[in-house]
N, C-alpha and C positions, 0 to 999 in steps of 0.2 A: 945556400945557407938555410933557408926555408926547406927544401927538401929533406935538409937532414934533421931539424928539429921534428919534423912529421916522422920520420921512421925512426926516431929515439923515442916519441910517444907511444909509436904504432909498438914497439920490443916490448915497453912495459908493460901495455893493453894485452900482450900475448901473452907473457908472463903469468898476468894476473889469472886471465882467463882458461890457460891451462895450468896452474895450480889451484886453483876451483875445480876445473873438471877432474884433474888428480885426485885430490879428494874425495871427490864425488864418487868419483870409480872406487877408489878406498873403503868409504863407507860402506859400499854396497858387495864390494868382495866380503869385507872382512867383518860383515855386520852380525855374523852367528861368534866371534872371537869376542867380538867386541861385548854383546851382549853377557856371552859368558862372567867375562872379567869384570864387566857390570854388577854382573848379582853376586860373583865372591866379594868385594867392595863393599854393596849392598848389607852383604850378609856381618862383616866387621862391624861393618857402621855399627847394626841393628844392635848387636852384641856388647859395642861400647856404650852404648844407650842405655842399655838395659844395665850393662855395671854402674853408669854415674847412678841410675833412678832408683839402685839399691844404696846407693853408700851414699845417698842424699835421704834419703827416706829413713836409715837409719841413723844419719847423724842430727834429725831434725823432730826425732824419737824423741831424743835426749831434752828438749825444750831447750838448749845453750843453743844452738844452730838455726841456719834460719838459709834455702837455697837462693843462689845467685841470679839476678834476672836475668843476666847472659847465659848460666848456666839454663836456663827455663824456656827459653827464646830459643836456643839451640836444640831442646831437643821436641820443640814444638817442629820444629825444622824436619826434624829426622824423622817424626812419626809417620809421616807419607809415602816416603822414600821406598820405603818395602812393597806399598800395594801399588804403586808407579812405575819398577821394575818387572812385576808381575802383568802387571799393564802391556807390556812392550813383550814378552815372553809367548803370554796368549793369544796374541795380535798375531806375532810369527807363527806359531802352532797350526794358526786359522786361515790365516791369507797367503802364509806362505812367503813367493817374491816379491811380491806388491808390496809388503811394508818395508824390504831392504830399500827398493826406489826412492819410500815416502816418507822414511822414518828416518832413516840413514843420522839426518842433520839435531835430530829432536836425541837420538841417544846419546849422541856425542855432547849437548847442552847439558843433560842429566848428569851424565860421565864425569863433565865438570863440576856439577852442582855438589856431586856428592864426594867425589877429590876434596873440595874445599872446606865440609863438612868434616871431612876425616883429620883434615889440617888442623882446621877450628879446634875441636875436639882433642886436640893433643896439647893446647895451650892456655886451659881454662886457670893452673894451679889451685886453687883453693877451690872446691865447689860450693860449699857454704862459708857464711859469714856467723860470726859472732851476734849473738841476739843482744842485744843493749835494753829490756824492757826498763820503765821506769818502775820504782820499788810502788810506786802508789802517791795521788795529791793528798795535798792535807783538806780534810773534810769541816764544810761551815758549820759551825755549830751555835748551841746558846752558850751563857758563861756555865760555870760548874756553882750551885746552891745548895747549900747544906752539907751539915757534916758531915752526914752520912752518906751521901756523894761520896766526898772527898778520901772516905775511911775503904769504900767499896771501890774506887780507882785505884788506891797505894795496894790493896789486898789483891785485887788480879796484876798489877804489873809484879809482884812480889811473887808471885806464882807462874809467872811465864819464864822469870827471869832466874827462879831457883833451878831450871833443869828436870823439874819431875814431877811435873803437871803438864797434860798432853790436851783436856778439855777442858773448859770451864761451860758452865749454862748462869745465865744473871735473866731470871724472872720477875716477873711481875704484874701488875694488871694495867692495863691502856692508860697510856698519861701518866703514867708517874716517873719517867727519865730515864729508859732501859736504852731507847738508841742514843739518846744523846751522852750515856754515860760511855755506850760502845763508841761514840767517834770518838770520844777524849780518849779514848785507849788508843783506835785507831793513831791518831795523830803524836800520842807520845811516842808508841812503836816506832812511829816514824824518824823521829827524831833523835831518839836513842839508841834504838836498834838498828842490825847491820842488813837483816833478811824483806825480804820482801811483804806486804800487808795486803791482801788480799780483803775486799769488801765486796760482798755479796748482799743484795736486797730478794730475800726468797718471798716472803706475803704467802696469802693463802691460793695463788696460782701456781704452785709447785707442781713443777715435774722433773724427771732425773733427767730431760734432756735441755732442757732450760737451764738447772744451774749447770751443767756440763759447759755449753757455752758461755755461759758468763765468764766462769772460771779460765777456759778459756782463750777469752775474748782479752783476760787482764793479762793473762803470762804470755802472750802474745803465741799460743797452739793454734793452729790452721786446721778445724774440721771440715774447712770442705769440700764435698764427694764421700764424706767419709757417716753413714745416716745409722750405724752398726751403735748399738750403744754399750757393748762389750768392748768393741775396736777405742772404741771414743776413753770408755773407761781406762784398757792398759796404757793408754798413752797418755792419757793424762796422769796415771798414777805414776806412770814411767818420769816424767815431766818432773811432778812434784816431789818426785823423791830426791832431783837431784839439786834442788833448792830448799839449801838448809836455812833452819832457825827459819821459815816463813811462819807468818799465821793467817788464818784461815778466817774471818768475821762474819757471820751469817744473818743478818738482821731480820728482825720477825718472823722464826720460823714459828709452824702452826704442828705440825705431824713429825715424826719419829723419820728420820732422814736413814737410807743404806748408805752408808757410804762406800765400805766395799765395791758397790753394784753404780755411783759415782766416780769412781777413780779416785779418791781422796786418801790417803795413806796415813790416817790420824795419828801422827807418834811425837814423842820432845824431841827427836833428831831431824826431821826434816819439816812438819806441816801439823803445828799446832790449833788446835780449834776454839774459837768462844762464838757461843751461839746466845740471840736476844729471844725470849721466848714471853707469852703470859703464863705458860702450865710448869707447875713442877713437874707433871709426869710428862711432859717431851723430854725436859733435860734428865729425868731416871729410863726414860725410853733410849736417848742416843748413848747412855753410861757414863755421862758428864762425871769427870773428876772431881769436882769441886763446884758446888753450886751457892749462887751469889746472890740475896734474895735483895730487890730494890724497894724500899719503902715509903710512903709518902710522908712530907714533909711534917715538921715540928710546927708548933700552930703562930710562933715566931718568925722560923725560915719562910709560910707561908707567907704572911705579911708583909716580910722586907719586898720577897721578890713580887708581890701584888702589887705595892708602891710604888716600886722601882719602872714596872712596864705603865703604869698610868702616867711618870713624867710632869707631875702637874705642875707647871712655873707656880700659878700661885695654890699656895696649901689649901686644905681643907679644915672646913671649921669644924668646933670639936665635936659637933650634932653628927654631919656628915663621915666624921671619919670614922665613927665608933660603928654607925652603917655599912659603912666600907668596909672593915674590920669583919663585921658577919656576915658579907658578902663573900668575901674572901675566904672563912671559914665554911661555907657552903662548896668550897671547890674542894673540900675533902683533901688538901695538903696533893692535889697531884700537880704538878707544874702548867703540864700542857693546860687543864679547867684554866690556871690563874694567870698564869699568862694571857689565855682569849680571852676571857671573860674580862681582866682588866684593860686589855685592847681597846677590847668593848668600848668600857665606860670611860676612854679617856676623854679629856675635857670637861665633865660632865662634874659640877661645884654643888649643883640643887641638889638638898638633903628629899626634896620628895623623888628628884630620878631616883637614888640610891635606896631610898624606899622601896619602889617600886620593884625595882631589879631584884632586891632581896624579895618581895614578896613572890616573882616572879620564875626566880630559881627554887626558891625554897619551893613551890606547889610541883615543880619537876624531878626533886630529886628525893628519892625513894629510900638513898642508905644500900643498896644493891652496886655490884659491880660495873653496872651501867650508867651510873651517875656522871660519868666522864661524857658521855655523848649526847646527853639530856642539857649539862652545863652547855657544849657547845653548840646545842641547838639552839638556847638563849641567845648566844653570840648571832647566829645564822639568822636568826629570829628580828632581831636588833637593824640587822644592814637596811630594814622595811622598815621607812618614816610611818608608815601606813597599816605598821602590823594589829594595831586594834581596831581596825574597821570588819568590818563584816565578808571583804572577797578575799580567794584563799588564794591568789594569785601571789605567785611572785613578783618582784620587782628587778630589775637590771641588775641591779650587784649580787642580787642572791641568784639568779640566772648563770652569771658569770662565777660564782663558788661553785655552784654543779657543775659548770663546764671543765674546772680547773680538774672536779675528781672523774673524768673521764682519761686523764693522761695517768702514765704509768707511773708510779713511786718514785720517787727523787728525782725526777725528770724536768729539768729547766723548762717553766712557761715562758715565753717571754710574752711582753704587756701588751706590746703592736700587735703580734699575734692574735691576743686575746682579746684586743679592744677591734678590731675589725670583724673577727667571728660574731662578735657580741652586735654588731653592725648588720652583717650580714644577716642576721636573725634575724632582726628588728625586735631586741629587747628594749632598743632606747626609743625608738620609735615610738613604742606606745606609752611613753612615758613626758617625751619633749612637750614644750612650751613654747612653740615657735622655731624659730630659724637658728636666732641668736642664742636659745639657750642649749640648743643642741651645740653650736659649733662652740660655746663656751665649754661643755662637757665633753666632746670631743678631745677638746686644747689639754683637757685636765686630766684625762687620763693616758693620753697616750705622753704628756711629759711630766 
């Protein structure tokens, strides 16, 4: 019984080991066949490859499409396949027999590899997917003040939405409510409309391949590998043309934009523009249709919204508010001055601080176009318990306002961030009082 379970093992043992060595002999007979039939395979493959990476490339032209990760994954697969073949071709050229012996096993691996490749590749159906980008969030903004706000919001939505206005330009000088009029547009589009809202923050670091990307970066276009800024343009034009009713929002531009030479396709049928500027001559530079000039406040609208940001639970007496009043008219009716400025002063009831501040502002501000940045250097001026001593040193808070304009435009700070860098410096340091009042200022800013 024993004897015959050993020679039922021993048949299989032979079995196996002479269908191994059949093979073996196989491989090495028929290893110039084999290889042949390799590189025709090879050569399909390469071939469907290069069909899907056109007809993915053009359908992702279009900005609707977007390629498959399977599909991408596969043909990261196949890109080797050619110089691996060739691998194994010039090995035989050079060595001759020795690679039938040695290779035998590794081409028949390959043989597989790429069998399965070809399989694959025949089962993908869709190559690209349907692009879903979001139309645009709705932007934080302040409330809308004054009528003529309210008259310059009804008159551009009234203009995008008549069909035949392609640009609009809404000018005017720092601080007086150009981007905050632009989100309230932003956000009505939104809401109303059916096309996509494109926002753009240009500043005076313009270059045509910066907004490229931005634009971009929101219609959800993949530049890259792609550093051509011709290539970059047709396709984004290609892109934007075939999303209608969008618009286009440009926020403080400073110079005369190409857009041609941008890829933007400025027309009422697919890619409208409103651009935020201080010059009339950018918006007669880009041939703005319809220019929207933004003015600074009535010496009433001024007041409310002065009020309204100081918050004061209890009122002010009537000495003090008539102060306040010519305080307020010192911001020259632009928002952004009346807003900081009464930031400023909130809390503050003494009719001699309000004094003061007015005498303060008033010796800074000249009546020039620069009065906006003179106001809020009062404000910057203010954050220093200490600003009338005699050292010209900053102190912590105002340390931490220059830190803040180191970050790029509308760029989320967060506070932990900013309260540990401010640490790291040692701004607080030379300021603390001990143990305790550091970790109580600690406590207080970062919650």
């Amino acid at each position: 019984m024993a004897s015959l379970f050993i020679e039922t093992i021993m048949s299989k043992v032979g079995e196996i080991i002479s269908g191994d060595a059949l093979n073996s002999v196989k491989s090495i007979i028929y290893f110039e066949h084999n290889l042949t039939a390799l590189e025709n395979k090879s050569k399909l493959l390469c071939a469907k490859a290069s069909d899907v990476e056109m007809e993915i490339k053009s359908s992702e032209l279009s900005g609707t499409k977007k390629r498959k990760r399977e599909v991408e994954v596969w043909l990261e697969e196949v890109r080797p396949i050619k110089k691996k073949v060739a691998e194994f071709r010039n090995r035989k050229e050079s060595e001759g027999f020795t690679v039938r012996l040695t290779d035998g096993g590794l081409l028949a691996k390959l043989t597989e590899e790429v069998d399965r490749l070809v399989v694959h590749g025949q089962n993908f159906g869709e190559l690209a997917l349907d692009v879903c980008g979001s139309r645009g969030d709705k932007l934080l903004t302040n409330g809308m003040v004054g009528e003529a706000f309210n008259e310059n919001l009804e008159t551009i939505l009234k203009h995008l939405e008549s069909g035949q206005v392609s640009s609009i330009g809404v000018y005017g000088m720092g601080g007086v409510g150009k981007t905050t009029l632009a989100k309230h547009i932003h956000n009505q589009l939104l809401q109303h409309s059916q096309g996509r809202v494109i926002w753009v923050t240009v500043s005076q670091e313009f270059s045509v391949t910066t907004l490229q990307d931005e634009i971009a970066r929101f219609i959800g276009l993949d530049f890259v590998g792609e550093n051509n800024e011709d290539k970059r343009a047709a396709r984004l034009h290609t892109t934007l043309s075939h999303m209608k009713n969008s618009v286009l929002i440009l926020d403080d531009v400073w110079e005369n934009i190409d857009f041609l030479k941008v890829g933007c396709p400025v027309s009422v049928e697919c890619c409208r523009l409103i651009i935020t500027t201080r010059s009339l001559e950018v918006c007669r530079q880009i041939c703005c249709q319809k220019v929207i000039p933004v003015k600074t406040l009535h010496h009433h609208e001024a007041w409310k919204l002065f009020n309204e940001t100081l918050r004061n639970e209890i009122e002010l007496d009537s000495l003090a508010e008539e102060v306040a009043r010519s305080v307020a008219e010192l911001c020259g009716g632009l928002p952004l001055a009346i807003v900081t400025v009464a930031g400023s002063m909130r809390g503050e009831r003494a009719i001699y601080t309000w004094r003061n501040a007015y005498v303060e502002i008033k010796e800074r501000v000249s009546g020039n176009d620069g009065d906006v940045y003179k106001v809020l250097k009062y404000s910057f001026d203010r954050l220093n318990r200490n600003r009338h001593s005699q050292s010209n040193e900053f102190n912590a808070l105002q340390h931490c306002f220059l830190y803040c304009a180191l970050y790029p435009e509308d760029e989320e700070i967060r506070r932990k961030c900013l309260v540990r860098e401010s640490f790291w410096e040692g701004w607080w340091m030379k300021e603390r009082q001990g143990e305790r009042k550091l970790s109580k200022d600690i406590s207080y800013w970062i919650n």
